[in-house]
PyMOL Python script that loads the backbone (N, CA, C, O; Angstrom):
from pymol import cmd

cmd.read_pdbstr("""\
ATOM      1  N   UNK A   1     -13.171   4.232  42.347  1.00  0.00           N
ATOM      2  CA  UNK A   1     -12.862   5.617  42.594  1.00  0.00           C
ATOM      3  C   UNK A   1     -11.355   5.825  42.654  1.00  0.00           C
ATOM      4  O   UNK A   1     -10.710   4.882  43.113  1.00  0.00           O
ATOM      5  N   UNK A   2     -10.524   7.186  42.166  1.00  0.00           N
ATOM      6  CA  UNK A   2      -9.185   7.207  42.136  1.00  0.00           C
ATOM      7  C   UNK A   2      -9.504   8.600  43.481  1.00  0.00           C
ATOM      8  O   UNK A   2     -10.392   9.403  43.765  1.00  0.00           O
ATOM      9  N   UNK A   3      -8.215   8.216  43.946  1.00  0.00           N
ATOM     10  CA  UNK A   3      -8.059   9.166  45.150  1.00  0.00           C
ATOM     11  C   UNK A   3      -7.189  10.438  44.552  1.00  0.00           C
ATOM     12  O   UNK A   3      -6.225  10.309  43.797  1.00  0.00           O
ATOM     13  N   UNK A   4      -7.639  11.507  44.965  1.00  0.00           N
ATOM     14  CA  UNK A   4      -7.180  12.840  44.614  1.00  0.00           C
ATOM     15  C   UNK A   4      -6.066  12.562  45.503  1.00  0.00           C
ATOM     16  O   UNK A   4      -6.086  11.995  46.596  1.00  0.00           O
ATOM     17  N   UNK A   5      -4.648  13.279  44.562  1.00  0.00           N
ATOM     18  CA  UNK A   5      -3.378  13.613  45.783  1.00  0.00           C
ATOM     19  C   UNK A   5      -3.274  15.050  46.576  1.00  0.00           C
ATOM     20  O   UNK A   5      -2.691  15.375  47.611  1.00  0.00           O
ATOM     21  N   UNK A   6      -4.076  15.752  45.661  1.00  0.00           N
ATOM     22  CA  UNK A   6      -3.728  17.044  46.137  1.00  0.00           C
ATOM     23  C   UNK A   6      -4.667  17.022  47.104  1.00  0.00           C
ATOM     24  O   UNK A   6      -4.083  17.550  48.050  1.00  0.00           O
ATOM     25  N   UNK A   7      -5.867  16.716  47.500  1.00  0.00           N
ATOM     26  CA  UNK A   7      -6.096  16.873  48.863  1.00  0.00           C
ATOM     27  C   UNK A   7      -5.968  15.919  49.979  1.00  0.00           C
ATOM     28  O   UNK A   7      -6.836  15.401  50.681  1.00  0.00           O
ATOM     29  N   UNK A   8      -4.895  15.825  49.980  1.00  0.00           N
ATOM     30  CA  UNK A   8      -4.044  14.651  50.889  1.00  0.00           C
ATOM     31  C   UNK A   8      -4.396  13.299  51.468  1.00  0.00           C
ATOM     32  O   UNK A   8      -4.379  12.853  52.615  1.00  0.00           O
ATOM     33  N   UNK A   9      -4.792  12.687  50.026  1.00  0.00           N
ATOM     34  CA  UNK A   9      -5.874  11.654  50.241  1.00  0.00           C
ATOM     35  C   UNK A   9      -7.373  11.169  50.314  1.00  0.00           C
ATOM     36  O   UNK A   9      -7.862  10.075  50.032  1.00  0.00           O
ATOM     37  N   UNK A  10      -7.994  12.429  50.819  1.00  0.00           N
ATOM     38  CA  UNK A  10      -9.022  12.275  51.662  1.00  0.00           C
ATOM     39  C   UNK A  10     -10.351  12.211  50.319  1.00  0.00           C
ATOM     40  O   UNK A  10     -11.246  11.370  50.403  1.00  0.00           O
ATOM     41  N   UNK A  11     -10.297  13.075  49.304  1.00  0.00           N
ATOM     42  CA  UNK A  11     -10.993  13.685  48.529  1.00  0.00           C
ATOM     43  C   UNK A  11     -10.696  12.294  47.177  1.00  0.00           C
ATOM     44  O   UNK A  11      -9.737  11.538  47.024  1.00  0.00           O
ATOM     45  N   UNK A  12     -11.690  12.407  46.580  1.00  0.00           N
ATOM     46  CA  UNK A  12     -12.085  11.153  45.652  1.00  0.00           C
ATOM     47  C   UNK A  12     -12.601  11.635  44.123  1.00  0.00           C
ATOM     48  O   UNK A  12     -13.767  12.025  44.179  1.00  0.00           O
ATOM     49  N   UNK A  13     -12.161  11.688  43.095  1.00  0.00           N
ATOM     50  CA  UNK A  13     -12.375  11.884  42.006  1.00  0.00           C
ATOM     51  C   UNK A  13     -13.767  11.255  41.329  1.00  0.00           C
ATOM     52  O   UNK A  13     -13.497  10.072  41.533  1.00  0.00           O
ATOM     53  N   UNK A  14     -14.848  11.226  40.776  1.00  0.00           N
ATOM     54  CA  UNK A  14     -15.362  10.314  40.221  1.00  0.00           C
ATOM     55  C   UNK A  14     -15.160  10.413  38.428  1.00  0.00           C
ATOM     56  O   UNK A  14     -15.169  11.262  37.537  1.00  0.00           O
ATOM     57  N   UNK A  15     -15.006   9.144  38.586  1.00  0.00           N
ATOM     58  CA  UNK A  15     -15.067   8.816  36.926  1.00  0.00           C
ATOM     59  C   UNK A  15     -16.513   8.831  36.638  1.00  0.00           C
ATOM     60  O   UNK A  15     -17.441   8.498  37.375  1.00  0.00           O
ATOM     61  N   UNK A  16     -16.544   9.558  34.676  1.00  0.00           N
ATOM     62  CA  UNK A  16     -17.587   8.772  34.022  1.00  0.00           C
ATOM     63  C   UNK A  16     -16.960   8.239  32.926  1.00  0.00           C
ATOM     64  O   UNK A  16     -15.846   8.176  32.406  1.00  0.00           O
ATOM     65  N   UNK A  17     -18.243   7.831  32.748  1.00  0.00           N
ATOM     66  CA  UNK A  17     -18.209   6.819  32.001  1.00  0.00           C
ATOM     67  C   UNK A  17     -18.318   7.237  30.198  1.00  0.00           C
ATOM     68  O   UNK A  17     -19.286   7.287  29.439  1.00  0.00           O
ATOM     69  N   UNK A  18     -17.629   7.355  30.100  1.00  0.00           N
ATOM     70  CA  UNK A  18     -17.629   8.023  28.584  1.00  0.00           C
ATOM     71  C   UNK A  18     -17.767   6.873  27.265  1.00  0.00           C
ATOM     72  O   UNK A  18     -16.830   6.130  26.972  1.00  0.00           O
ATOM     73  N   UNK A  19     -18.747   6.867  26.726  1.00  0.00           N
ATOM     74  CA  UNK A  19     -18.915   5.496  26.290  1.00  0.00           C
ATOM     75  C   UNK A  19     -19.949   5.671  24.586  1.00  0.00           C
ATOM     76  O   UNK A  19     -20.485   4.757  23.961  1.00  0.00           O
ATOM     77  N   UNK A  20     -19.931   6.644  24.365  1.00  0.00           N
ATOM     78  CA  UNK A  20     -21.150   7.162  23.273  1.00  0.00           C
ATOM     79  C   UNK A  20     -19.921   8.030  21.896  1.00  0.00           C
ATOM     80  O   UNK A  20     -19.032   8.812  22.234  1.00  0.00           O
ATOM     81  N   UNK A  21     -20.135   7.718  20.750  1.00  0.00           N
ATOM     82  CA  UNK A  21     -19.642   7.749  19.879  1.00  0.00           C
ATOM     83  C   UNK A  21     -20.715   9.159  19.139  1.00  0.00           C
ATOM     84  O   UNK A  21     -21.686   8.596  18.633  1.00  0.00           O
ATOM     85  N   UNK A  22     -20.798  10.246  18.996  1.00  0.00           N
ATOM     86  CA  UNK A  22     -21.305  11.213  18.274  1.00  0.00           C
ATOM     87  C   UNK A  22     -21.318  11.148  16.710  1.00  0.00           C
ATOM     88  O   UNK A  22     -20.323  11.346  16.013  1.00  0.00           O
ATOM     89  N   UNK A  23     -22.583  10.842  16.242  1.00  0.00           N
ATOM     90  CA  UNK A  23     -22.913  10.874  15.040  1.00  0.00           C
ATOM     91  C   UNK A  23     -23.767  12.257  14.578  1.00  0.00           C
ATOM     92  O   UNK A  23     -24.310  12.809  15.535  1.00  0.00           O
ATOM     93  N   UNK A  24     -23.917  12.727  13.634  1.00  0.00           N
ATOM     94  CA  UNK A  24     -25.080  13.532  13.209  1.00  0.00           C
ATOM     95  C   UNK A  24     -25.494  13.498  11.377  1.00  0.00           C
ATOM     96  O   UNK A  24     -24.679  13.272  10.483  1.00  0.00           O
ATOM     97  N   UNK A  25     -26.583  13.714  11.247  1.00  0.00           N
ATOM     98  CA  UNK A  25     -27.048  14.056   9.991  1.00  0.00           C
ATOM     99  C   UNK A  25     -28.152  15.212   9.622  1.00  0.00           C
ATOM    100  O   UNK A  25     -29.163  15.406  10.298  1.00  0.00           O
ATOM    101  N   UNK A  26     -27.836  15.873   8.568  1.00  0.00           N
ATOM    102  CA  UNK A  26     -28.583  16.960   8.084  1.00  0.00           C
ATOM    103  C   UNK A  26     -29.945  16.173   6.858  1.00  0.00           C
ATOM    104  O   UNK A  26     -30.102  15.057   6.363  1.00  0.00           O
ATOM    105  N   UNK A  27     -30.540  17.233   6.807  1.00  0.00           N
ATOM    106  CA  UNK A  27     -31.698  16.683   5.653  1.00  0.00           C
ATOM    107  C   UNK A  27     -30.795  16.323   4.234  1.00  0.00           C
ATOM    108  O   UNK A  27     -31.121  15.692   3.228  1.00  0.00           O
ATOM    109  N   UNK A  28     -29.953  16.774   4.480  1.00  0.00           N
ATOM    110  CA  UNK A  28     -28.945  16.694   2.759  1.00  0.00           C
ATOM    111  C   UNK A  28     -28.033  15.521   2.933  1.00  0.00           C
ATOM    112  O   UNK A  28     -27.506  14.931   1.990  1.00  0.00           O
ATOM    113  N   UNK A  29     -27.878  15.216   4.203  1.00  0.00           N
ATOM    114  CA  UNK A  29     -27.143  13.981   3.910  1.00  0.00           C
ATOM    115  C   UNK A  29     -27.856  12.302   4.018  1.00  0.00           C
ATOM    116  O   UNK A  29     -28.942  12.001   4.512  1.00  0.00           O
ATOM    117  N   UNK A  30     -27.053  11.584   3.515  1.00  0.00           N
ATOM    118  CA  UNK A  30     -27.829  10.471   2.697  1.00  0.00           C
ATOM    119  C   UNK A  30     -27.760   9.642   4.351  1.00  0.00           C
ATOM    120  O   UNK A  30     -28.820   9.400   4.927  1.00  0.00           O
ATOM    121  N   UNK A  31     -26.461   9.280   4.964  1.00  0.00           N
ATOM    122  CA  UNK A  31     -26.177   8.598   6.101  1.00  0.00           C
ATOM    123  C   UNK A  31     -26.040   9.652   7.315  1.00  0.00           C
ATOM    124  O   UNK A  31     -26.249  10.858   7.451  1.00  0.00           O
ATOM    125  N   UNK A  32     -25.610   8.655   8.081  1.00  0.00           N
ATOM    126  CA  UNK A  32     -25.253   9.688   9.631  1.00  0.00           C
ATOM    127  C   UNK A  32     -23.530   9.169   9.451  1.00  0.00           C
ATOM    128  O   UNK A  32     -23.055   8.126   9.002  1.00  0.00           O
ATOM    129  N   UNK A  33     -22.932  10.321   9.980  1.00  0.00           N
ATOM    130  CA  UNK A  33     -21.295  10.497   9.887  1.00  0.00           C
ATOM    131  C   UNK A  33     -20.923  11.171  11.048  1.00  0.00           C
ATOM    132  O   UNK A  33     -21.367  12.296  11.281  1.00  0.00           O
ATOM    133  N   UNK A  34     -20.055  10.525  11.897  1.00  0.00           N
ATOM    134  CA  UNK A  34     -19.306  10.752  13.207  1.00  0.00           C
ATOM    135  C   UNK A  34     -18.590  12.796  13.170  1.00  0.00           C
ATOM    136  O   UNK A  34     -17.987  13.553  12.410  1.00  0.00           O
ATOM    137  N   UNK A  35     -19.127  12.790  14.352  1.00  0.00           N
ATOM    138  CA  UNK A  35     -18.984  14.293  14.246  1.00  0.00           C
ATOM    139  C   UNK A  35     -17.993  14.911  15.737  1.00  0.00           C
ATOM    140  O   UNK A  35     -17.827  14.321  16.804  1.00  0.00           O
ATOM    141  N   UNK A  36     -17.520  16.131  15.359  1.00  0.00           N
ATOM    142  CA  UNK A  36     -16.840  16.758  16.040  1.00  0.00           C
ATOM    143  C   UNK A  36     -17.990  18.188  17.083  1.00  0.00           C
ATOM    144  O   UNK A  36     -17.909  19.348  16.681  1.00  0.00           O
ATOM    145  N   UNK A  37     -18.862  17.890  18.236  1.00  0.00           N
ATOM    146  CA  UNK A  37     -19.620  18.341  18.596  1.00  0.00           C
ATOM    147  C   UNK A  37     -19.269  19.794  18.958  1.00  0.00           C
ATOM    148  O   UNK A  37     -20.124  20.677  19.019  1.00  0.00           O
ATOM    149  N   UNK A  38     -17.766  20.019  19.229  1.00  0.00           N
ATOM    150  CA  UNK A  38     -17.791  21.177  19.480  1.00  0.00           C
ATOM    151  C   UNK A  38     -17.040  21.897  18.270  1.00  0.00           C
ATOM    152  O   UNK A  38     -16.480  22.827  18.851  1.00  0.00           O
ATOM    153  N   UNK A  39     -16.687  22.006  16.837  1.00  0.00           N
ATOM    154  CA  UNK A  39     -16.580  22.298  15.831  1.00  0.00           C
ATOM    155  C   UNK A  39     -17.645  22.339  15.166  1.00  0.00           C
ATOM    156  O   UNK A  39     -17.981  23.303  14.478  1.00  0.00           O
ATOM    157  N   UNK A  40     -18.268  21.324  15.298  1.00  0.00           N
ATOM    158  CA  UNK A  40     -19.652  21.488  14.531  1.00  0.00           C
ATOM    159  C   UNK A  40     -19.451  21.223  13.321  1.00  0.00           C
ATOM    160  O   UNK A  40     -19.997  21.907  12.455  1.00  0.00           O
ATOM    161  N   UNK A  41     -18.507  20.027  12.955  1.00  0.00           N
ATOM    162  CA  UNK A  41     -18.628  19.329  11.472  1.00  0.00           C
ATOM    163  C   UNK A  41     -18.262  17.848  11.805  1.00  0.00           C
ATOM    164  O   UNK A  41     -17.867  17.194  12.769  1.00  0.00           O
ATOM    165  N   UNK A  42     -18.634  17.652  10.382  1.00  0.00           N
ATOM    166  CA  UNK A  42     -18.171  15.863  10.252  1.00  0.00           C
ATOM    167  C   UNK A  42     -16.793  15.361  10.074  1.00  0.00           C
ATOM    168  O   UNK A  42     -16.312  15.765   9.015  1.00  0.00           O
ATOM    169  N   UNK A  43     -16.153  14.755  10.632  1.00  0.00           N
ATOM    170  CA  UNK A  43     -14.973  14.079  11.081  1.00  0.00           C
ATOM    171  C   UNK A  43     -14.658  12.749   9.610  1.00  0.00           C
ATOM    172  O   UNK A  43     -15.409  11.795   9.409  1.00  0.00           O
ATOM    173  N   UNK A  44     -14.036  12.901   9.203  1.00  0.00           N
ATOM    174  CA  UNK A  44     -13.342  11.855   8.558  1.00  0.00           C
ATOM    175  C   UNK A  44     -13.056  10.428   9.233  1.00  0.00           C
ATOM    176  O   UNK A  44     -13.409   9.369   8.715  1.00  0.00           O
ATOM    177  N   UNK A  45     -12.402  10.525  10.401  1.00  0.00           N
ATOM    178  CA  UNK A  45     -11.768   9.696  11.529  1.00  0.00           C
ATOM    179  C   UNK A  45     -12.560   9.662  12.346  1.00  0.00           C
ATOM    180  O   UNK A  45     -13.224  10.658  12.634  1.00  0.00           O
ATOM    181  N   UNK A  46     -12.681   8.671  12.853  1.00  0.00           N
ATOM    182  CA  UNK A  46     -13.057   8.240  14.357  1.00  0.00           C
ATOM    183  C   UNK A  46     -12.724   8.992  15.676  1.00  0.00           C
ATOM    184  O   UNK A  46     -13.379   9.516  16.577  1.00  0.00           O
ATOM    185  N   UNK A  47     -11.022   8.754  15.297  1.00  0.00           N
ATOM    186  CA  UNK A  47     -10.144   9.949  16.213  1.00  0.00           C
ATOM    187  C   UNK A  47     -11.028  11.121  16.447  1.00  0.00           C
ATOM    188  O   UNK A  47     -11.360  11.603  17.530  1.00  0.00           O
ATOM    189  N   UNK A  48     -11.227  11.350  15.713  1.00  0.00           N
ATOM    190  CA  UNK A  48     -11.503  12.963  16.177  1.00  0.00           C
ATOM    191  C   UNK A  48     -12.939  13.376  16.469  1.00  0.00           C
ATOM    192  O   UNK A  48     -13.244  14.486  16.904  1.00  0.00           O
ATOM    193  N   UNK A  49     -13.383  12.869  16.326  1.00  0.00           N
ATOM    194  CA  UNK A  49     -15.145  12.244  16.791  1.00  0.00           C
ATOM    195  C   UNK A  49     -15.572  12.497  18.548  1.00  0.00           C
ATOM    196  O   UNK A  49     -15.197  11.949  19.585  1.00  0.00           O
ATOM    197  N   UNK A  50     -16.367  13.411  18.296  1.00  0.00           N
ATOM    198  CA  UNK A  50     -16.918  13.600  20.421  1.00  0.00           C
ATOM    199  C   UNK A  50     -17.308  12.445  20.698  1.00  0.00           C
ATOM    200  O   UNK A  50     -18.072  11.948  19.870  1.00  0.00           O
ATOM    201  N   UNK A  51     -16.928  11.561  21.987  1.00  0.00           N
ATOM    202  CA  UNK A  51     -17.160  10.324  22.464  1.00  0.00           C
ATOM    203  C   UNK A  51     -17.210  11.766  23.821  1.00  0.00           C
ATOM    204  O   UNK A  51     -16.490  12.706  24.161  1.00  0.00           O
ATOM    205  N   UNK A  52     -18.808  11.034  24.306  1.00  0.00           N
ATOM    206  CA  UNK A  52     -19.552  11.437  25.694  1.00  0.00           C
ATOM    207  C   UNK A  52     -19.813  10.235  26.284  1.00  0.00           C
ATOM    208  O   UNK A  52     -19.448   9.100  25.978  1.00  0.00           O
ATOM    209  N   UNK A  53     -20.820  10.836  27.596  1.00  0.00           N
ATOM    210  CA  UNK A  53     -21.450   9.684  28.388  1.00  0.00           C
ATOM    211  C   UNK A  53     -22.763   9.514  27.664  1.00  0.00           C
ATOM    212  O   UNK A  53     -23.139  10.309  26.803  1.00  0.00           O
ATOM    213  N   UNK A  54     -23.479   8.405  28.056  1.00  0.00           N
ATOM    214  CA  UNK A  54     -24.285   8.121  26.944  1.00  0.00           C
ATOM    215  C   UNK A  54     -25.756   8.612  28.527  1.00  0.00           C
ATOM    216  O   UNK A  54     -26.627   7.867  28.977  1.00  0.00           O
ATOM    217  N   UNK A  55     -25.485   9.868  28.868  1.00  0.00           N
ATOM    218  CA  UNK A  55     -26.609  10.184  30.097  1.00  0.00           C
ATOM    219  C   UNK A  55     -27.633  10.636  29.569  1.00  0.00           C
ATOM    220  O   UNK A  55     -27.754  11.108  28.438  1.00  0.00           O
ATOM    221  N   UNK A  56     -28.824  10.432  30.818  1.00  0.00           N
ATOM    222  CA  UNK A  56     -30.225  11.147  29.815  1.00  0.00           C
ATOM    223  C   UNK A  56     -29.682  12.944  29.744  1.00  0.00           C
ATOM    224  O   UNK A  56     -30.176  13.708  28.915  1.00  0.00           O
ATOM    225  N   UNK A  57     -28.674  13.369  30.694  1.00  0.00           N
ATOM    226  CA  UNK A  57     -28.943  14.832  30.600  1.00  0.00           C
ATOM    227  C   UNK A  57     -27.709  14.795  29.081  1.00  0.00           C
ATOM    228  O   UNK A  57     -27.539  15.940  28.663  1.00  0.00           O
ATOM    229  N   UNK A  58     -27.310  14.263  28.683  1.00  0.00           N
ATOM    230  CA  UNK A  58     -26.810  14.384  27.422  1.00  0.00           C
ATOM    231  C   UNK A  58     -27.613  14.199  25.839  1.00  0.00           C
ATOM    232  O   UNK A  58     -27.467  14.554  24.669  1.00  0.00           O
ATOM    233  N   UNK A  59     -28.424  13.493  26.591  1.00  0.00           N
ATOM    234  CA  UNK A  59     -29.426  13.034  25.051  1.00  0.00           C
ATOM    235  C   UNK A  59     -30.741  14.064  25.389  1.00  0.00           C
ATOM    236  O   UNK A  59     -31.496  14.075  24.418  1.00  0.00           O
ATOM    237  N   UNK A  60     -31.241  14.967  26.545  1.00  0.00           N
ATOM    238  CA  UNK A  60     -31.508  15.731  26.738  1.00  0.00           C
ATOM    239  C   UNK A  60     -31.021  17.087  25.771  1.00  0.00           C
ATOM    240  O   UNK A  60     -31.607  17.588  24.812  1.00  0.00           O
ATOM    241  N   UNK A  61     -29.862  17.426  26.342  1.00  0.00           N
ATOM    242  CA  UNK A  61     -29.169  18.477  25.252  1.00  0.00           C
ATOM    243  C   UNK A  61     -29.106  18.365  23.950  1.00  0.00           C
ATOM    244  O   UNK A  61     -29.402  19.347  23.269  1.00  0.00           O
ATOM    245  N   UNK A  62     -28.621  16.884  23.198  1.00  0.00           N
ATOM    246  CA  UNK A  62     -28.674  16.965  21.837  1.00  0.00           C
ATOM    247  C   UNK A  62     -30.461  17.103  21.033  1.00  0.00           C
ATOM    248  O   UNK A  62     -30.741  17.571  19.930  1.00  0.00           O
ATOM    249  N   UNK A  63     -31.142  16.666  21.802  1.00  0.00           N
ATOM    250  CA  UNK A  63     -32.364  16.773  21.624  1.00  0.00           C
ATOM    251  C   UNK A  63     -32.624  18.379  21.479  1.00  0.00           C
ATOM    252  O   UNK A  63     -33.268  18.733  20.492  1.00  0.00           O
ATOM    253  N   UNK A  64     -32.130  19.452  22.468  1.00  0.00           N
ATOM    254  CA  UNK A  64     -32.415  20.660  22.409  1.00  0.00           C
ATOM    255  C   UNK A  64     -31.783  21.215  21.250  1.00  0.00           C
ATOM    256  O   UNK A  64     -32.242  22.049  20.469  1.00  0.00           O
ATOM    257  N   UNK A  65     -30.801  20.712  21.241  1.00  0.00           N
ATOM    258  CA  UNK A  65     -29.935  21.018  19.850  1.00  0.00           C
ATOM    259  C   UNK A  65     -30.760  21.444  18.160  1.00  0.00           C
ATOM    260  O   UNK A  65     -30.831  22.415  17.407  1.00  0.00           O
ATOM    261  N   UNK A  66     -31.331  19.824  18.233  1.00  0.00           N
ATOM    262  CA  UNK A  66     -32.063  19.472  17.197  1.00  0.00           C
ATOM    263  C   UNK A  66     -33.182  20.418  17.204  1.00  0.00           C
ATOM    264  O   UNK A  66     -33.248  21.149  16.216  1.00  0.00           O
ATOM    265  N   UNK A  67     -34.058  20.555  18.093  1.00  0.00           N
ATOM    266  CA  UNK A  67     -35.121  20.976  18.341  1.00  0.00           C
ATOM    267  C   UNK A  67     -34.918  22.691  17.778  1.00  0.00           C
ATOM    268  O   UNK A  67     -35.701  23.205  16.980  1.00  0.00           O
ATOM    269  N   UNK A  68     -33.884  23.313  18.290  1.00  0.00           N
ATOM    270  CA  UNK A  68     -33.563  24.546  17.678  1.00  0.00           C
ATOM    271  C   UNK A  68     -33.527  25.165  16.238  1.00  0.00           C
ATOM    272  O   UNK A  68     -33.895  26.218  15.719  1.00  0.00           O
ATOM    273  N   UNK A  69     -32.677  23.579  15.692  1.00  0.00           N
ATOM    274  CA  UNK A  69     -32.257  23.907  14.751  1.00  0.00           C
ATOM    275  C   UNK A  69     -32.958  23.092  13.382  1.00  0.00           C
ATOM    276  O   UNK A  69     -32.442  22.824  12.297  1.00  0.00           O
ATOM    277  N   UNK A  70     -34.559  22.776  13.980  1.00  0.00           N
ATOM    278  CA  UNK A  70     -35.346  22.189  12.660  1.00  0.00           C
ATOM    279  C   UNK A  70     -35.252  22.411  11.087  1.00  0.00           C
ATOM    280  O   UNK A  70     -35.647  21.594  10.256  1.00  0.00           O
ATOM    281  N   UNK A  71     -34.580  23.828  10.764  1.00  0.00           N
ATOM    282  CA  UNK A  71     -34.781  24.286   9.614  1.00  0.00           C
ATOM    283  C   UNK A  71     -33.812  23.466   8.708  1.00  0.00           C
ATOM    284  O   UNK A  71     -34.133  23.270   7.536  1.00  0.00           O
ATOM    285  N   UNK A  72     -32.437  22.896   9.288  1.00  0.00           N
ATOM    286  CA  UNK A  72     -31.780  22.419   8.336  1.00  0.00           C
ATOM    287  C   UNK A  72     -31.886  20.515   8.777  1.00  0.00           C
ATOM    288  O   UNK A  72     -31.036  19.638   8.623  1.00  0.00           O
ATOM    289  N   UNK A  73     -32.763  20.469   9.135  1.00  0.00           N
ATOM    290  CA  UNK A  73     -33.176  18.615   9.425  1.00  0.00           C
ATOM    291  C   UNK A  73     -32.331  18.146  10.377  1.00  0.00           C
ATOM    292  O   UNK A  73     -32.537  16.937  10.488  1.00  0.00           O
ATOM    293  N   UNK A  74     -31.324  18.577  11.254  1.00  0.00           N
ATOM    294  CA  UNK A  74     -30.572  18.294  12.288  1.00  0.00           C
ATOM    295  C   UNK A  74     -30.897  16.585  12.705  1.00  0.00           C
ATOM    296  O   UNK A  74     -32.019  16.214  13.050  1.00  0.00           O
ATOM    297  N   UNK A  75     -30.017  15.900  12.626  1.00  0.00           N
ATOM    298  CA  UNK A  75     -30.483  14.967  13.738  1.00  0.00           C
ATOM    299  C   UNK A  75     -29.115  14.350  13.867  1.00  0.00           C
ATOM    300  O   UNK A  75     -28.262  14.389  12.980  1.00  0.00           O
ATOM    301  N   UNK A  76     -28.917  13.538  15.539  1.00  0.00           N
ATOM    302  CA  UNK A  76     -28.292  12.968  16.011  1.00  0.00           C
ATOM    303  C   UNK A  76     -28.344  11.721  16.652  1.00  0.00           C
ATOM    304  O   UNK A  76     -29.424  11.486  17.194  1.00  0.00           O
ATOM    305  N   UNK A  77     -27.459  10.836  16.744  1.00  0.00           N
ATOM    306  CA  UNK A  77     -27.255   9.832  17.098  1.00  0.00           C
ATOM    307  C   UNK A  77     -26.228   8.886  17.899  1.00  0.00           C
ATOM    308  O   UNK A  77     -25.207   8.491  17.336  1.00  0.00           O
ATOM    309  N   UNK A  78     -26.519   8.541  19.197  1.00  0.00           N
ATOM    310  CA  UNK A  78     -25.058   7.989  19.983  1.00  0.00           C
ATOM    311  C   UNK A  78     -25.027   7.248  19.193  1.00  0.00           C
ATOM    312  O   UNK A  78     -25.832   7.134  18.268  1.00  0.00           O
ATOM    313  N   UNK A  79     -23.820   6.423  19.470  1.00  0.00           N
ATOM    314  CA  UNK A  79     -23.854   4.793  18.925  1.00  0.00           C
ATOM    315  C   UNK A  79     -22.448   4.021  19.915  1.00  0.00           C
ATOM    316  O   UNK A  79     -21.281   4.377  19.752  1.00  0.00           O
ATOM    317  N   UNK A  80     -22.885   2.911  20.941  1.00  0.00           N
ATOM    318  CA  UNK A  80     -21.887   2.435  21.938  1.00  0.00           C
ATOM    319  C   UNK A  80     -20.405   2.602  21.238  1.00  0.00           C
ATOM    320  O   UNK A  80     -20.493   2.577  20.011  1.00  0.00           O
ATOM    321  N   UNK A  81     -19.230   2.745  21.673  1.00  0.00           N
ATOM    322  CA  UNK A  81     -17.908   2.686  21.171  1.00  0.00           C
ATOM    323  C   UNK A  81     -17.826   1.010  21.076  1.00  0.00           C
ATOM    324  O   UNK A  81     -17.384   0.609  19.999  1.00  0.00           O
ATOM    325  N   UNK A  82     -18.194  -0.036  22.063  1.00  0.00           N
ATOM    326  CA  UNK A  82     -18.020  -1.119  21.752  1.00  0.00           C
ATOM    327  C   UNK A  82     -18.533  -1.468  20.884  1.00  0.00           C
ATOM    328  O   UNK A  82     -17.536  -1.916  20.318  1.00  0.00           O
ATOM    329  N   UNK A  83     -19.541  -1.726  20.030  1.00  0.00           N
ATOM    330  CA  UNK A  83     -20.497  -3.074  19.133  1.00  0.00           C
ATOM    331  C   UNK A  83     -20.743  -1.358  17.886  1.00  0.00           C
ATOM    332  O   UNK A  83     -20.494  -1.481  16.687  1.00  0.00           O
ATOM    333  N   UNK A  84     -20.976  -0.690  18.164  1.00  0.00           N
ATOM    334  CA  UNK A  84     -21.504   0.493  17.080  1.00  0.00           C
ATOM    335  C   UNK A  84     -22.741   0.798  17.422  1.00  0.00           C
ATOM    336  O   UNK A  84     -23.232   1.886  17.122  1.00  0.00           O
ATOM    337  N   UNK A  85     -23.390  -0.126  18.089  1.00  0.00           N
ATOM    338  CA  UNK A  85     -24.861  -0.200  17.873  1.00  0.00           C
ATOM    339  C   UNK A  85     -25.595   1.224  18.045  1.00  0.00           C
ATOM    340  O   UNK A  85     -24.831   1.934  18.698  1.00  0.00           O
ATOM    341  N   UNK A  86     -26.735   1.901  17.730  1.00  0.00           N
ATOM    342  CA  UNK A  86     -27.211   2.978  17.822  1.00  0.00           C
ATOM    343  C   UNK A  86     -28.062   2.754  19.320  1.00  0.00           C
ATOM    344  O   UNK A  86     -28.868   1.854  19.557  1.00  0.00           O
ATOM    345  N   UNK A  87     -27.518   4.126  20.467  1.00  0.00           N
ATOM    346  CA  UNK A  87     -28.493   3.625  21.642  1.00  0.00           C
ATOM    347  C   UNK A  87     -29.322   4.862  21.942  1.00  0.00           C
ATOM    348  O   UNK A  87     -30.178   4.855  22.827  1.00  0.00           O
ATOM    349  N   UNK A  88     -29.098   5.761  21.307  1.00  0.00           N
ATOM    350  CA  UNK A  88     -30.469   7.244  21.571  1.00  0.00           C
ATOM    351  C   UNK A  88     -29.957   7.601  19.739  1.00  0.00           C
ATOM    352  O   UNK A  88     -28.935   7.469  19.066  1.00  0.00           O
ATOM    353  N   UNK A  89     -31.389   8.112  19.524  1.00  0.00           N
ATOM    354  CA  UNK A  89     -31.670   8.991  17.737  1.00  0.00           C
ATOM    355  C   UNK A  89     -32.714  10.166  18.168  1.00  0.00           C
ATOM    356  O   UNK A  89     -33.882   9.995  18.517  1.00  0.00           O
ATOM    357  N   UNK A  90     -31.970  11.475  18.052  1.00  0.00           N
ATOM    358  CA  UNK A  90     -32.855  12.348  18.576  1.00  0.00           C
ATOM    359  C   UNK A  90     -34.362  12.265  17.399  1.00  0.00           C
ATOM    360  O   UNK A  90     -34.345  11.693  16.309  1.00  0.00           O
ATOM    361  N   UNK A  91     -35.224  12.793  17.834  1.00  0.00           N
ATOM    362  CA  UNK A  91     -36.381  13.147  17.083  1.00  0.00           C
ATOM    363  C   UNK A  91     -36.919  13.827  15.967  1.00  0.00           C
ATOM    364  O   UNK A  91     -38.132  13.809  15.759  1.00  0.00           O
TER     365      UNK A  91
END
""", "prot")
cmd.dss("prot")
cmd.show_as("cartoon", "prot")
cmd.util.cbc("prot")
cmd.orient("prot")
């Protein structure tokens, strides 16, 4: 835990853990390609790619996402920042 200064010590910040690499793919695309979640396109770079926490209330939301937006094949995918590996693929 890092200690807040402005409330004169006492008060405690919590970290998360931000650890999930944002992928997505449409029915038209062939792969999944690292995405910019709040632009709402595909990223060239890594850089610029939404890295979240990898929480159920996050894979919750992208799930709602998808779920909305069936008509154009929506789907998403974390994948750890360490190894790549894929750890939630919405439905």
């Amino acid at each position: 835990m890092i200690t807040d200064p402005l409330s004169g010590g006492g008060g405690y910040i919590r970290s998360i853990k931000m650890d999930c690499i944002t992928y997505l793919k449409t029915k038209d695309m062939k792969s999944f390609k690292a995405c910019d979640i709040n632009a709402g396109t595909v990223v060239g770079n890594l850089i610029y790619a939404t890295i979240i926490a990898c929480s159920e209330e996050n894979k919750m939301k992208m799930q709602r996402i998808v779920d909305n937006n069936k008509s154009i094949g929506l789907k998403f995918q974390l994948r750890s920042l360490d190894k790549k590996k894929v750890v939630f693929e919405t439905v």
